[in-house]
C-alpha positions in Angstrom: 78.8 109.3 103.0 78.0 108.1 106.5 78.9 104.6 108.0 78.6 103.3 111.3 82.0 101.2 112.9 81.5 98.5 115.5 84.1 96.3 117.1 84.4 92.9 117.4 83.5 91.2 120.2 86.2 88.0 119.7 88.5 89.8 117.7 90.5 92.8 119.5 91.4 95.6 117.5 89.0 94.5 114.7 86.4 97.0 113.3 83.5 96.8 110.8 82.0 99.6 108.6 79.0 99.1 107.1 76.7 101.7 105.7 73.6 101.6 107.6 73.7 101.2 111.5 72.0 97.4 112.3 72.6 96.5 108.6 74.9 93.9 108.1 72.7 92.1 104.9 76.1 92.5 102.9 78.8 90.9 105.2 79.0 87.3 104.7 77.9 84.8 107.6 81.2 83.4 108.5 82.3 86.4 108.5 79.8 87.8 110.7 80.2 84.1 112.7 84.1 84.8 114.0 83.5 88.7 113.9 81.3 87.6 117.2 78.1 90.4 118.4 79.2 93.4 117.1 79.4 96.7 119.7 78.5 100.1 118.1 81.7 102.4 118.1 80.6 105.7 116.2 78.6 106.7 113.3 80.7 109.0 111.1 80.9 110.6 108.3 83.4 110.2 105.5 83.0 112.6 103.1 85.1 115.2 104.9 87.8 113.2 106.5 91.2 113.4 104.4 92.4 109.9 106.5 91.6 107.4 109.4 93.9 106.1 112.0 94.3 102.8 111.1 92.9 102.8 107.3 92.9 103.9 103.8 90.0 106.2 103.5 89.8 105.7 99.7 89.8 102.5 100.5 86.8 102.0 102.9 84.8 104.1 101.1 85.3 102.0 97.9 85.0 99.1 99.5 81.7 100.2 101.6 80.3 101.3 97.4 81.0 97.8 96.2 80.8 95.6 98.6 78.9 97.1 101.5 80.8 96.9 104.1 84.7 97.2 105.2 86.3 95.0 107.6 89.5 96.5 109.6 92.2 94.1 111.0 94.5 94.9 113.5 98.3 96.1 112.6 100.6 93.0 112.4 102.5 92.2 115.5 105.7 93.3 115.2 108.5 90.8 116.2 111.1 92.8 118.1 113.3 90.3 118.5 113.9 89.1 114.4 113.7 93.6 114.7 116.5 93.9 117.0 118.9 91.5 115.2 118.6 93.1 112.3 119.7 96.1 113.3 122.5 94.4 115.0 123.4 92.7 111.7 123.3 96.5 110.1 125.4 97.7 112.9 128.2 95.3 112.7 127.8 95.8 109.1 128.8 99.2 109.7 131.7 98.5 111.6 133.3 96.3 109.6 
C-alpha cells in the first residue's frame, strides 16, 4: 500500500496521509481549510514497515482503507511543571 504524507502549513508537527499524491477528494473541507496548503513530505510505502515514528501503523492503514486518508496530530505538550510536582509529591511520599 503506498501513501503520500504532507505537512501542514498552519499546523506544526501535523501530517496527512492520503492515498494518492494530489488526492485529497476524501478529506473534508474544514479539515482541509485549517490543515492550510499542504507541502509534500515523502511517498512511502506501508506494506513493509512494522511501525512509524509518531503513529500506529495498523492504524493509518485502516484508517487510509476506510476513510481515505489519516490525519497525524502532534504529541501533547507535556506540562513539566504539574510533572515535576508530582514526582515531588511521590518523593516525600517516600520519605515519610
Amino acid at each position: 500500500m503506498l501513501c503520500t504524507i504532507y505537512k501542514s502549513t498552519k499546523k506544526a508537527q501535523t501530517y496527512l496521509f492520503v492515498k494518492h499524491r494530489n488526492d485529497f477528494s476524501a478529506v473534508p473541507a474544514p479539515l482541509m481549510l485549517i490543515f492550510g496548503t499542504p507541502s509534500l513530505v515523502t511517498v512511502m510505502s506501508l506494506a513493509n514497515k512494522k511501525k512509524l515514528a509518531l503513529a500506529d501503523i495498523e492504524k493509518v492503514k485502516a484508517n487510509l482503507n476506510e476513510q481515505g486518508f489519516y490525519l497525524q496530530l502532534p504529541p501533547p505538550v507535556e506540562n513539566l511543571l504539574d510533572q515535576h510536582k508530582e514526582e515531588m509529591k511521590l518523593k516525600n511520599n517516600k520519605e515519610d
